[in-house]
C-alpha positions in Angstrom: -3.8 47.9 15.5 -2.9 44.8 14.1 -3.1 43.2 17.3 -6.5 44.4 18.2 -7.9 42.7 14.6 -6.7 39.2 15.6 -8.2 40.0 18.9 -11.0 40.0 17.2 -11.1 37.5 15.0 -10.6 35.5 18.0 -13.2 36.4 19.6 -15.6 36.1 16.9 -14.6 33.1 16.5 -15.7 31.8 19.9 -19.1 33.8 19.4 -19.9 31.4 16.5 -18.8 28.1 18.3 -21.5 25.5 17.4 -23.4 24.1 19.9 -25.6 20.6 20.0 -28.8 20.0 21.3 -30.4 16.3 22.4 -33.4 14.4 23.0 -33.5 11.2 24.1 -36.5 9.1 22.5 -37.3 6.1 24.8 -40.2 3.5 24.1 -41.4 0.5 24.8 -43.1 0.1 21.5 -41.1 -0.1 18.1 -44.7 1.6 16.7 -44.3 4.3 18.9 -40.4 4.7 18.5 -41.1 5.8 14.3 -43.9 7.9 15.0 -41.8 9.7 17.6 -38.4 10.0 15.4 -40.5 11.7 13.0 -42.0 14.2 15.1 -38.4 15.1 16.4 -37.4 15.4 13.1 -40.1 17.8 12.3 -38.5 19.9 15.1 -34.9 19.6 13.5 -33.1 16.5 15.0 -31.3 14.3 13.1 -30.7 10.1 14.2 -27.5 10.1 16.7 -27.6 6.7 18.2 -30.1 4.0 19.1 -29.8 1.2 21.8 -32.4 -1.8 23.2 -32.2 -3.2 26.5 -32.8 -2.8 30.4 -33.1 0.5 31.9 -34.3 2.3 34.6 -37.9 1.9 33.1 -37.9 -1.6 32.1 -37.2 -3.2 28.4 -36.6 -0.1 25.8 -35.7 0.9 22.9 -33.8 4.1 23.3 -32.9 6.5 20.3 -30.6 9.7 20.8 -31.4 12.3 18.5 -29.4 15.7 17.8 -29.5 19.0 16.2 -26.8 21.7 15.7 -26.8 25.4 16.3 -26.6 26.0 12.4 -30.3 23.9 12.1 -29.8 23.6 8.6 -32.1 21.1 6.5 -32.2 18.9 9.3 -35.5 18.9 10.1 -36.1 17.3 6.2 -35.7 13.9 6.8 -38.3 10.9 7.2 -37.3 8.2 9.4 -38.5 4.4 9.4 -38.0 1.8 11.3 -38.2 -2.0 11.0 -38.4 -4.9 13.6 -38.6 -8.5 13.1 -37.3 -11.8 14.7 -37.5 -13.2 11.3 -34.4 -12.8 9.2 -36.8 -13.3 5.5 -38.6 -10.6 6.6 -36.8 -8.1 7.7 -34.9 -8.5 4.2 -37.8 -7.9 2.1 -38.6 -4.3 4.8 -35.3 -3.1 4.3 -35.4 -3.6 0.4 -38.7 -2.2 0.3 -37.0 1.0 2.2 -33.5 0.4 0.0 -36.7 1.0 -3.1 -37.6 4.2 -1.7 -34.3 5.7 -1.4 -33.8 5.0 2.9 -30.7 5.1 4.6 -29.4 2.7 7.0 -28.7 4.8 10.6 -28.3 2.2 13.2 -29.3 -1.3 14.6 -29.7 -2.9 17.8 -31.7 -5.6 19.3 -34.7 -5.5 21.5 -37.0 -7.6 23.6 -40.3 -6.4 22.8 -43.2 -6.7 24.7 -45.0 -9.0 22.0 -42.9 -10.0 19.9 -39.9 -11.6 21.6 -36.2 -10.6 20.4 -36.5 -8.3 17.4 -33.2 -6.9 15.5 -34.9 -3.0 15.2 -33.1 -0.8 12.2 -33.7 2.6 12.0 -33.3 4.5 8.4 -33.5 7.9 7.0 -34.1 9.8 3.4 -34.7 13.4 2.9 -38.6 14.4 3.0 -37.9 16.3 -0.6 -35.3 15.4 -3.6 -34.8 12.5 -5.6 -33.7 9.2 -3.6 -31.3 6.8 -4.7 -32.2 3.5 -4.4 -30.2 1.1 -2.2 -30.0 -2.3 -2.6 -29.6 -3.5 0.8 -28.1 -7.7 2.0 -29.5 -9.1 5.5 -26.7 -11.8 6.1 -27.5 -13.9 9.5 -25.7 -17.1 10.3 -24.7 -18.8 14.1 -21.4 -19.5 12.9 -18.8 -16.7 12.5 -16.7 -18.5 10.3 -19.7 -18.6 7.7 -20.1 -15.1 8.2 -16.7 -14.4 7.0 -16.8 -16.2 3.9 -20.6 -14.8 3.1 -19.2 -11.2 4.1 -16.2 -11.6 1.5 -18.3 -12.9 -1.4 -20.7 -10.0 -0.5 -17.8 -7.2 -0.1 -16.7 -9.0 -3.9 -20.6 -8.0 -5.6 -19.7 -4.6 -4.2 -21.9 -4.7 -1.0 -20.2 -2.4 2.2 -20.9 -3.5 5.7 -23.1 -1.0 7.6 -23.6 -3.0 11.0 -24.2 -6.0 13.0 -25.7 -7.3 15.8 -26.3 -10.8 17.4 -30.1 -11.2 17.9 -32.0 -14.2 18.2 -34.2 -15.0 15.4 -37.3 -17.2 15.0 -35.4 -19.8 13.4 -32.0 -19.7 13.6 -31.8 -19.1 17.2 -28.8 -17.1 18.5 -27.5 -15.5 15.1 -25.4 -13.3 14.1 -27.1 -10.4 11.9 -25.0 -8.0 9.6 -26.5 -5.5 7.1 -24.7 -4.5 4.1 -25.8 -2.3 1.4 -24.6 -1.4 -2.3 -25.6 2.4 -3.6 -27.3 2.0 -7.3 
């Protein structure tokens, strides 16, 4: 008998294998891409990945999202999104996010329609709860040897490295962008 009960615990245990589900967001319109993460997250999906160049359909900004079997509180979560070509800029969006308790997801660069090379970031918070703020640092140079001494006196105030990407800004031209973050 014994053998029949891990039998079935074997068995039940390939009953209850989880399983993932996808949607692929694709837009050619950072305006369109928030509304649209929203909306999927109303329906339980949860940011994956994200990605900004040439397809099959031209220029786009293209944003995996994913839900589990299990469904859970997924479909909590508010999701923004911030593009801009100018480096002073985008830090004051993200801190205004950072303020109201968003998390950094992902980053990527696209060519937008109007507005030339943008770095787009995409963050999350739960739609309920009390967020923590975030204080988040945009750090963008050309040179990647300035980068590594800004990164080190960053990673010394207690700032942790969440991404980077090299996007060409309004001023700087061809820069390197990284976005750090320190958890109040």
């Amino acid at each position: 008998m014994h053998l029949m009960g891990v039998f079935l615990a074997v068995l039940g245990g390939i009953a209850t294998a989880q399983t993932y589900d996808y949607k692929v967001l694709a837009t050619t319109k950072t305006s369109t891409m928030e509304r649209e993460l929203n909306e999927a997250a109303q329906a339980g999906y949860v940011f994956a990945a994200v990605m900004g160049g040439e397809t099959a359909a031209g220029n786009e900004i293209v944003v995996i999202m994913t839900r589990t079997s299990g469904g859970g509180a997924a479909g909590r979560r508010r999701y923004k999104l911030v593009a801009t070509s100018r480096t002073g800029t985008m830090q004051r969006e993200l801190q205004q996010a950072g303020d109201e308790g968003f998390r950094y997801c992902g980053q990527t660069v696209y060519e937008s329609t109007f507005g030339g090379r943008e770095v787009v970031v995409i963050l999350e918070r739960p739609a309920s709860g009390e967020p923590k703020r975030i204080e988040y640092k945009l750090l963008a140079t050309n040179r990647t040897s300035t980068m590594e001494r800004e990164l080190k006196q960053a990673g010394q105030a207690g700032f942790q490295l969440l991404g980077m990407t090299v996007g060409k800004t309004a001023f700087g031209g061809n820069e390197l962008v990284s976005i750090l973050q320190r958890v109040e």
